[in-house]
C-alpha positions as CSV (number, residue, x, y, z in Angstrom):
1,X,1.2,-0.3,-20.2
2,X,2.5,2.3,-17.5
3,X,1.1,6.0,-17.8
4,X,3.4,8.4,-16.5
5,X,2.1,11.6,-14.6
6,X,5.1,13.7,-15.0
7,X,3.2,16.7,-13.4
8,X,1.6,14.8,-10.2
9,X,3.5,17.0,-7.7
10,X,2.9,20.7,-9.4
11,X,-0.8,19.5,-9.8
12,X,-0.8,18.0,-5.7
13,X,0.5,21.2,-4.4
14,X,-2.0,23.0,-6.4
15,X,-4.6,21.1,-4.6
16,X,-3.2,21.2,-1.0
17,X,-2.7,25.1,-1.7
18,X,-6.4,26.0,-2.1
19,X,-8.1,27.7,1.0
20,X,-11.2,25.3,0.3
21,X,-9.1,22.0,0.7
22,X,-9.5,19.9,3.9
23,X,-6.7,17.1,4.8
24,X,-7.4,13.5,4.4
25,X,-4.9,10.6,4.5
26,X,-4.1,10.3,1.1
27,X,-3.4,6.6,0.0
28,X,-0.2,6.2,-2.6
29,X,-0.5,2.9,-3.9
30,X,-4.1,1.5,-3.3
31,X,-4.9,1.3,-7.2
32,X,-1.6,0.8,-8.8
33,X,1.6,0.7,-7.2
34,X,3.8,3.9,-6.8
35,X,7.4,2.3,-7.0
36,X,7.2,0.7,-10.1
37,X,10.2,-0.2,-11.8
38,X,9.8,3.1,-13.7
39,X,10.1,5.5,-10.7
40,X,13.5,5.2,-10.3
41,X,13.9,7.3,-13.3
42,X,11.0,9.0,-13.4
43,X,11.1,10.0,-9.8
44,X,7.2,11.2,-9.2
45,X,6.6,9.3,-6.2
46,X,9.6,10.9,-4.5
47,X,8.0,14.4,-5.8
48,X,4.6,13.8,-4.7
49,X,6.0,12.5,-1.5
50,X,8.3,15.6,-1.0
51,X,5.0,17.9,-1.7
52,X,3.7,15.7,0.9
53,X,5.8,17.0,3.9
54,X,6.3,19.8,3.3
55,X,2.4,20.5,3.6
56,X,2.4,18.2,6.5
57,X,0.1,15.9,5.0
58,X,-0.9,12.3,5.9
59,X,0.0,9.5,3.8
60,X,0.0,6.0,3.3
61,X,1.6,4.0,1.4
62,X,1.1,0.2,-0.2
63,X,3.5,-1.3,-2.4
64,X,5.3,-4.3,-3.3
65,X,8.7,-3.3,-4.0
66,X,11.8,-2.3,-1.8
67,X,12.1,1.2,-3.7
68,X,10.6,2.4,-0.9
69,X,13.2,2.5,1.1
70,X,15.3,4.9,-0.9
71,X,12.6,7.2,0.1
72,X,13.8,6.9,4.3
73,X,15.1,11.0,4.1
74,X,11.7,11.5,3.2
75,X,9.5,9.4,5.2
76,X,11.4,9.5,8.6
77,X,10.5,12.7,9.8
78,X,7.2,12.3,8.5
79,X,6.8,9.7,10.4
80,X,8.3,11.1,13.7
81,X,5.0,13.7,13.0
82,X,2.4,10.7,12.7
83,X,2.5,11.3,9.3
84,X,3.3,8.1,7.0
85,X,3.0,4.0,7.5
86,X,4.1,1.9,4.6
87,X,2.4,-1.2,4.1
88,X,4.5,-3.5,2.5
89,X,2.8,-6.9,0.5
90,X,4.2,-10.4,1.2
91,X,2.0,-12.6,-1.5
92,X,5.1,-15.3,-0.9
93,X,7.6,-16.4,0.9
94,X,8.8,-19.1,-1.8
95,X,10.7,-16.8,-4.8
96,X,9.8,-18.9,-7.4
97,X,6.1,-18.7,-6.2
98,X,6.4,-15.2,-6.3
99,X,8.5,-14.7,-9.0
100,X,5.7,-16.6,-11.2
101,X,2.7,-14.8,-9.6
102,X,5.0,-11.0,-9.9
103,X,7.6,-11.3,-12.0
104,X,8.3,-7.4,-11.6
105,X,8.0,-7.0,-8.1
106,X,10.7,-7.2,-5.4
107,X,11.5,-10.5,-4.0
108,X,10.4,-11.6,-0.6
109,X,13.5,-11.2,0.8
110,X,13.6,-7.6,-0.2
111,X,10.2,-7.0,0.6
112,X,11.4,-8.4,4.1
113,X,14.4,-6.4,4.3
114,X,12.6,-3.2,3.2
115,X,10.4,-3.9,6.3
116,X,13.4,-3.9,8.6
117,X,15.1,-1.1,7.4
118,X,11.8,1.2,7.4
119,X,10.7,-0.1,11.0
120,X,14.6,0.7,12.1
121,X,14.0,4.3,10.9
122,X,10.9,4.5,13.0
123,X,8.6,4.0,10.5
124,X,5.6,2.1,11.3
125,X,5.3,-0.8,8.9
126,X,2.2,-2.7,7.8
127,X,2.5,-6.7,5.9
128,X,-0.5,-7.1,3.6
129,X,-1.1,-10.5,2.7
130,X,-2.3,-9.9,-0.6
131,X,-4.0,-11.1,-2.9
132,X,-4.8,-14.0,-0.8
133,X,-5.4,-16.7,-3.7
134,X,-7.4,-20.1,-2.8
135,X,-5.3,-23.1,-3.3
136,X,-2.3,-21.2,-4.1
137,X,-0.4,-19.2,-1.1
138,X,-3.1,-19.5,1.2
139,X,-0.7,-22.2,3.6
140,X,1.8,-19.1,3.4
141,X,-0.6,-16.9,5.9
142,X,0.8,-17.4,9.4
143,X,4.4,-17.7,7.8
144,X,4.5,-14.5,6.7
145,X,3.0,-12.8,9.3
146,X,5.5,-14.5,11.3
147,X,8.5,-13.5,9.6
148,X,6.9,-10.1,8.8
149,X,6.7,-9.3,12.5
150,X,10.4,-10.2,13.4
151,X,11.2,-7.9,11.3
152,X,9.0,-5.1,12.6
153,X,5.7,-5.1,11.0
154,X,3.1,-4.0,14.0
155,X,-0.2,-4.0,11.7
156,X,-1.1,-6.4,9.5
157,X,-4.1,-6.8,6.7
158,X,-5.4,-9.4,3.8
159,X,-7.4,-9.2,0.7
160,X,-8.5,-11.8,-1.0
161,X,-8.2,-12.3,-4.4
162,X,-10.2,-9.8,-6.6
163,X,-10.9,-10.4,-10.2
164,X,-12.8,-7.4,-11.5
165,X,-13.0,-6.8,-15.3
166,X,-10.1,-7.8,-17.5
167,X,-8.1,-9.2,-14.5
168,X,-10.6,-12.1,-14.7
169,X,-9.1,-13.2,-18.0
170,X,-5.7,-12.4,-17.3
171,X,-5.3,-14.4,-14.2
172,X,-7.2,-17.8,-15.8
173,X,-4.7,-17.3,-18.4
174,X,-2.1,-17.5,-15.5
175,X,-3.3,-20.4,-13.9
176,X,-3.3,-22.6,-17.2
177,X,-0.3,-21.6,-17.9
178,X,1.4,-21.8,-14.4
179,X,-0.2,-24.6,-12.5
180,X,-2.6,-26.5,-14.9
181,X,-3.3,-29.6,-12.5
182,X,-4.8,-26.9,-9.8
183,X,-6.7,-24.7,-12.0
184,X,-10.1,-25.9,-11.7
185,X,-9.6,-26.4,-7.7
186,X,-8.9,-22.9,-7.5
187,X,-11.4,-21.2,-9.7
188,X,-13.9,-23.8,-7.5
189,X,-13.0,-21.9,-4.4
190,X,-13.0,-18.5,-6.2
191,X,-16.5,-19.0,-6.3
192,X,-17.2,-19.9,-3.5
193,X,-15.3,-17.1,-1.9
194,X,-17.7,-14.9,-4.8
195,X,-20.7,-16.2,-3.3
196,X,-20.8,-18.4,-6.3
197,X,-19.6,-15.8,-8.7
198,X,-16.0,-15.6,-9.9
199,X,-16.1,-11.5,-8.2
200,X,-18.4,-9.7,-6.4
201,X,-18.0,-6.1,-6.1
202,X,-20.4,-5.5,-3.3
203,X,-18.5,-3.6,-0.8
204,X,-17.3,-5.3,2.5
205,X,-17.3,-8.9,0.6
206,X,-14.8,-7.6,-2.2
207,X,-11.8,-7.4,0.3
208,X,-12.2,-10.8,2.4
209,X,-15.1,-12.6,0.6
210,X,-17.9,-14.7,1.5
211,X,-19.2,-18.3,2.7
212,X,-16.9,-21.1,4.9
213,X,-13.7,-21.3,3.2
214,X,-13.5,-16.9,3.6
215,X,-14.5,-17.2,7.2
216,X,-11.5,-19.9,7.8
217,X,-8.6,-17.2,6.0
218,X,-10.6,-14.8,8.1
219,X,-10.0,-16.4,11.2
220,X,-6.7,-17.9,11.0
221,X,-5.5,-14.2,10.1
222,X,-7.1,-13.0,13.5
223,X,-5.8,-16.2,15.4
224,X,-2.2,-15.6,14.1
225,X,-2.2,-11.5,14.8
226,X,-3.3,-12.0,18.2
227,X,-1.0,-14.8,18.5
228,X,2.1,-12.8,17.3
229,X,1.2,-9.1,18.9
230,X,-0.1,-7.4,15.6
231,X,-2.6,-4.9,15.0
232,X,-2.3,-4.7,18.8
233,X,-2.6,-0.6,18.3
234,X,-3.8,0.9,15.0
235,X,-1.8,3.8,13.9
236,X,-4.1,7.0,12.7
237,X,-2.2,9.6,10.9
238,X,-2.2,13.1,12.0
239,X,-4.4,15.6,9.8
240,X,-3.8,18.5,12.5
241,X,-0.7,19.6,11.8
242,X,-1.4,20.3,7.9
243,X,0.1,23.9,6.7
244,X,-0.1,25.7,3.8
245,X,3.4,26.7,3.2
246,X,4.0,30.7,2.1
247,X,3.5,30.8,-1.8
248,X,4.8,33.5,-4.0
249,X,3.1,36.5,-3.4
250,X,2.2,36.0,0.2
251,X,4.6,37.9,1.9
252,X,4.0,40.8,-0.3
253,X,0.6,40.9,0.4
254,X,1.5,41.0,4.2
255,X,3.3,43.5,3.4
256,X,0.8,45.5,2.2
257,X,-1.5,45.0,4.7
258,X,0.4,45.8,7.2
259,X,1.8,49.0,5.7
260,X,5.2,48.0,5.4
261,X,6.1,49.0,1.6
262,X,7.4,52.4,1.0
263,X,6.1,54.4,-1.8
């Protein structure tokens, strides 16, 4: 079920607007992603993000699907401020792979293209591999960094596969229904990833996981970053050049204080 925040903007600028609020990167995306299928309809991401610059406010954004780049007005001259990097998530480079694991996502190819067409309008671009899933699209790794950086990624992160609450179920569901013959391999390595649970929340393990087989992922991901120039130079966005815009009723009270109105 999607849940639709039709107010998101009104309520942001609310936020940025009160004298007590300090500037933070905000992160569009990390929980659920903000160009689902939905937005182009609904339009909130484009609000929120329109709120956004004209505060002069840091963002970051993760998503899966090539919606983004309708956004480019936006996000340009953001980013010619230090203001926005997309991060874009390549689970796959095979589409029937990734049309099984995210049936309502972009394909890779447009994930790919997206890339291109935000790193030509000079906005930095991250590739997530993510989820990283034992067994699965692990063999993928260096390809899509690969391909990601030819056409323009310069950052790049992982995450392995998380399987908090209900996800658990939902994904064994998957993998009996998907790939029956690898199922019990994979949940094996889960575990071992888990520490010999199927998740572990503690933070700093959740992301990249635990024991030999994480450590390998880990280090293959460093070996082929180095390797291929990413992640050469993080990117930190700008909090400094956050404004409050004039809101209705400033100016009048300027004018008062300055003794400007005639009786």
């Amino acid at each position: 079920k999607l849940f639709a925040k039709p107010d998101a903007a009104a309520l942001l600028r609310a936020e940025l607007s009160a004298k007590s609020y300090v500037p933070k990167t905000i992160a569009l995306g990390a929980n659920t992603d903000a160009y689902q299928p939905i937005e182009r309809q609904r339009r909130i991401t484009r609000a929120i993000l329109e709120v956004l610059a004209e505060f002069n406010h840091p963002v970051g954004i993760v998503t899966k699907s090539a919606l983004v780049t309708r956004d480019i007005d936006i996000l340009a001259p953001m980013a010619r401020k230090g203001l926005v990097k997309v991060a874009m998530s390549v689970t796959s480079l095979d589409p029937k792979l990734a049309r099984a694991m995210e049936p309502r996502a972009s394909t890779p190819a447009k994930r790919l293209a997206a890339i291109e067409q935000l790193s030509a309008a000079g906005i930095p671009t991250v590739v997530m591999v993510a989820p990283i899933i034992p067994a699965v699209n692990d063999s993928e790794i260096e390809a899509i960094l690969k391909t990601a950086k030819t056409a323009g990624a310069v950052e790049a992160g992982y995450v392995m596969l998380r399987l908090p609450h209900e996800v658990k179920a939902v994904f064994k569901d998957w993998l009996d229904a998907t790939m029956p013959e690898r199922a019990q391999k994979v949940m094996s390595l889960v575990k071992s990833v888990g520490g010999g649970k199927e998740y572990d929340p503690a933070f700093g393990i959740r992301q990249t996981g635990t024991g030999p087989y994480a450590w390998t992922i880990g280090r293959r991901f460093e070996l082929a970053c180095q390797r291929l120039g990413l992640n050469r130079r993080k990117l930190k966005l700008d909090t400094s050049q956050f404004r409050r815009p004039p809101q209705p009723g400033d100016q009048l009270t300027l004018l008062h204080l300055l003794g400007g109105l005639d009786d």
